[in-house]
N, C-alpha and C positions, 0 to 999 in steps of 0.2 A: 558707274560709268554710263554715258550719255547710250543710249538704243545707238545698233546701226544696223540700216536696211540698203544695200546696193540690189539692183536690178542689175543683169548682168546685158548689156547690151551694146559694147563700146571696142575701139580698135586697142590693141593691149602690144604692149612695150616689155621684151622680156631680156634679160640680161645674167648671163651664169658669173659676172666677175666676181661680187659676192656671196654668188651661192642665195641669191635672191630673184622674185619675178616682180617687176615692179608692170602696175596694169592703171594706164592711164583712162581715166575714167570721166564721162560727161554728167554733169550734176543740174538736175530738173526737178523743181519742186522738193527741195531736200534730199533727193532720193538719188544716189549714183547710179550709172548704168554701164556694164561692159558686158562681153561676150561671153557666152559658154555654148556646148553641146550634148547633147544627149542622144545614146546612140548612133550617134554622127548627125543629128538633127541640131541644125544649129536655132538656139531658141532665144528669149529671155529668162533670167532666173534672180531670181531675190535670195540674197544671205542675211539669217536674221540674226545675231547674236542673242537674241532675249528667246529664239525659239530651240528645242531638243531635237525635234524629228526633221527628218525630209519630207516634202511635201511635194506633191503634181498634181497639175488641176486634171478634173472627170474630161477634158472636152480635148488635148491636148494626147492624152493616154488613148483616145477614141483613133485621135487621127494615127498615131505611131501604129495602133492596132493594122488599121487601112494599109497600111506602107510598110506593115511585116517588116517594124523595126522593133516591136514588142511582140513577143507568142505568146499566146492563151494558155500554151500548154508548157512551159517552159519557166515564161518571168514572174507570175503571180503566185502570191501566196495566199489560200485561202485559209482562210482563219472564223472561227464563230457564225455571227449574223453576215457577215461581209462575204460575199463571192463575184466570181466570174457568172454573171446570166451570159445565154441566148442574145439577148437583144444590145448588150454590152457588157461594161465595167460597174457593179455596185459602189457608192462613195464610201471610203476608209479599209477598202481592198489594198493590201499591201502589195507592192508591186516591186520586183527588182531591175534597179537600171545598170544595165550594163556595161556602162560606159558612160563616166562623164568626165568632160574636160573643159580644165580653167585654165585661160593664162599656158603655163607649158607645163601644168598638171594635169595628172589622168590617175583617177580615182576608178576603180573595179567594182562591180556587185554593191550597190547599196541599195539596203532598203528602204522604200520609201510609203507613205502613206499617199491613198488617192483623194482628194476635195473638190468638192462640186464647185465653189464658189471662193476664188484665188484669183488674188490681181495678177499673177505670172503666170507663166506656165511653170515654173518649177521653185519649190523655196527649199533654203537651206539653213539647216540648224545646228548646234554648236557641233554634235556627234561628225558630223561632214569637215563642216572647218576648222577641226581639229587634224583632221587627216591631210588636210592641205600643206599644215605647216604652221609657224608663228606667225602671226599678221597686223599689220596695223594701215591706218588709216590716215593723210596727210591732207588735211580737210581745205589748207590754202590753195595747194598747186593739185585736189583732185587727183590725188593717186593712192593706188591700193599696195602695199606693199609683200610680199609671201616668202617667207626665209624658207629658201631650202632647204627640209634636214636630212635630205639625202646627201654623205659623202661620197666624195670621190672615190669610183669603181676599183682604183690600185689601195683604198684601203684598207678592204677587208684583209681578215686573219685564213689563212690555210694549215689544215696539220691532217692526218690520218686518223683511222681507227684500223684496226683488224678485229673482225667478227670470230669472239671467243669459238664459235658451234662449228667453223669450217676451216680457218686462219685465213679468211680472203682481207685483203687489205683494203679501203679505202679512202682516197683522197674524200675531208671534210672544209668545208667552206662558213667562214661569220658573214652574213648578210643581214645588215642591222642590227635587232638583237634573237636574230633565229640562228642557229649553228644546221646546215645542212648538207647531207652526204652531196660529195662533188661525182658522186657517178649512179646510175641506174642499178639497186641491189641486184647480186645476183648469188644469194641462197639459193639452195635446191629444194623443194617438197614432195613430198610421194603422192599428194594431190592436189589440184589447182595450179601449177605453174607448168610452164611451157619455154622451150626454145625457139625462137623464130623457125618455121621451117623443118621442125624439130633438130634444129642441126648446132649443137654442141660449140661450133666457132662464133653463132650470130649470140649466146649467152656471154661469152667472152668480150665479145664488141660490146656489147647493147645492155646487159644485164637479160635477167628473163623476165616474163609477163605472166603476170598474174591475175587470178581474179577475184574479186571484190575480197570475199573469205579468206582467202590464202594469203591477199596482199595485208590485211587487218591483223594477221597472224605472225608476220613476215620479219618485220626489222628485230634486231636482237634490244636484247636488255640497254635499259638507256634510252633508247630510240624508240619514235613509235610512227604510225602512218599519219601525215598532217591532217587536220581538220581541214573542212572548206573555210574555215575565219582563218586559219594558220595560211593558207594558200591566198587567201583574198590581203592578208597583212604582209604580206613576201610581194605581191603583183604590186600592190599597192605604193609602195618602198620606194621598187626601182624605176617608177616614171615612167613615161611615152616608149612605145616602140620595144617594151619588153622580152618580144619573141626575141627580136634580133639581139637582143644582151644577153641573152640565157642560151643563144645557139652558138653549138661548138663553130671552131670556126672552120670545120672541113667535117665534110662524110654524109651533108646535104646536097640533095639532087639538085639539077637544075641552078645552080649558082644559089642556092639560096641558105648559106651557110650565114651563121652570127658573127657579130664582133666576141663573144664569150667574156664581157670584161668584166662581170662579175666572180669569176673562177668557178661555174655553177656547170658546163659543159652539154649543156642537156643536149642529148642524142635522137636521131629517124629511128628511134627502135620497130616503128609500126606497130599491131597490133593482132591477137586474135580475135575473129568472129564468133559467136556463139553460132550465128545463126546455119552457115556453110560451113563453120568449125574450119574456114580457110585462115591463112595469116595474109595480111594486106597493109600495104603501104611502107615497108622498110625505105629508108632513105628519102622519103617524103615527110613522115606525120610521123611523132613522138606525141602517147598517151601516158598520161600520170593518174594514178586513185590518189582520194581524197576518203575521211574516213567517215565523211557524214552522208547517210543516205538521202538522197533527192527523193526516193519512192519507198513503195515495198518491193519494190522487183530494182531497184538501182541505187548508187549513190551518182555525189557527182564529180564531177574526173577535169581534168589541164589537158589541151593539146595545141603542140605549136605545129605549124607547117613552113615547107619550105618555101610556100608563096607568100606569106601574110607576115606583118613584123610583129604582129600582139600573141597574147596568149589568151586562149579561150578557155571557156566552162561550160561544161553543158552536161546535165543528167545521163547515165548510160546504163544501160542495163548489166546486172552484178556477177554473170555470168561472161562477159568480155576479158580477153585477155589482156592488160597493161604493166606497164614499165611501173615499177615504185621508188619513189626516193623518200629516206628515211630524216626526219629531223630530231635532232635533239629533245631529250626531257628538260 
């Protein structure tokens, strides 16, 4: 099958009737061109089918650096010969984008390699447009076609578990093909977990929080703490504006409660501090572990707020107290 290279640079046409995003596209020099973004940086970007990796060019990384759209200390992964200098970005520095968006997809955490010398500022290869969806190309009328395989939110499956070690019941959720607890565990441990507040009612609401150790310890048999690819395959799934699908639809400050239409409920549990060992933010901020560590002193952890419609990632140190939810083996 013939190479195809789109440049992403054009006004896009999107429509749910089908469960498709059709992205009309302007064609210069064989080469199609429509929109994307990268951390809210709207750029151009090339989709190669004949290529595997993600690509960003060195000169483009420099500038998101400048506009603290990329952190030093956060997105990059050093590897080998390749690092972060002083003076910049080394070329073949694997970098993670946190955000990118096609058409009325929004793709989570990918990793990409960094290139001195790149006609775009970003290219894509099959591992990416795979995650988009099934696609094709309408080479008369210049449009890009994207089947959504996301279904519709009323069709996921709901059923229970009860946790053999204490008999606490829990409502469970199919989202795509993850099966995961519809409420915040809340086992007890005689080390590492906590009650919001220490107060026995906010466990009952919230689940308890845990930290890093105790949350990797945590779900019963069957279940286990999700990876950061488990977490980034779930984000990924459910499209644009994810905070607000995952958030219950009451018990958020500030009006800032979710549609919940995936049956997922995620709750303001808040969190503890290590640092002031205070608890902070109930009814604003729900924190989740992840069971891959970012550091030596951290993994990296989900939090939604009641201002923002996404769901965030960000390294935390393993001593913090959070919420866990448990996904199926």
């Amino acid at each position: 099958m013939k190479n195809v290279i789109i440049a992403f640079v054009l006004t896009f046409i999107t429509s749910f009737s089908f469960s498709q995003c059709v992205i009309s596209m302007e064609k210069k020099e064989g080469v199609y061109y429509a929109p994307c973004a990268v951390n809210g940086l709207k750029l151009n970007a090339i989709i190669d089918t004949n290529a595997i990796d993600v690509s960003v060019s060195l000169s483009e990384v420099d500038f998101m650096i400048k506009k603290n759209l990329v952190k030093k200390d956060a997105d990059f992964i050093v590897t080998g010969k390749y690092n972060v200098t002083k003076d910049g970005v080394a070329e073949g520095t694997r970098i993670i984008i946190r955000k990118l968006e096609i058409g009325d997809k929004t793709l989570y955490n990918i990793e990409a390699s960094i290139v001195d010398k790149l006609s775009a500022p970003l290219l894509l290869g099959q591992n990416a447009i795979k995650k988009l969806g099934t696609f094709s190309i309408n080479n008369t009328n210049s449009t890009l076609t994207i089947n959504n395989t996301t279904p519709p939110p009323n069709n996921q499956k709901g059923s229970t578990f009860t946790d053999p070690r204490d008999g606490k019941t829990y409502r469970t959720v199919e989202i795509g093909n993850q099966t995961w607890m519809a409420e915040n565990l809340n086992c007890y441990t005689t080390i590492g977990s906590w009650c919001y507040n220490n107060n026995i009612a906010n466990c009952d609401k919230y689940g308890r929080l845990y930290n890093e150790e105790a949350a990797k310890k945590s779900c019963p048999k069957g279940w286990h703490l999700p990876s950061d690819e488990e977490w980034n395959t779930f984000i990924n799934y459910l499209g644009g504006d994810e905070g607000i699908k995952l958030k219950s639809t009451s018990g958020w400050n500030s009006d800032g409660n979710g549609t919940d239409v995936f049956g997922f409920t995620a709750l303001p549990g808040g969190y503890r501090g290590f640092t002031d060992i205070h608890f902070n933010y109930i009814g604003d901020y729900g924190f989740w572990w992840s069971s891959t560590e970012s550091s030596t002193i951290g993994a990296w952890s989900r939090y939604i707020s009641n201002d923002h419609s996404e769901v965030y990632r960000i390294g935390s140190d393993n001593k913090n107290g959070f919420s866990v939810r448990c996904i199926r083996n």
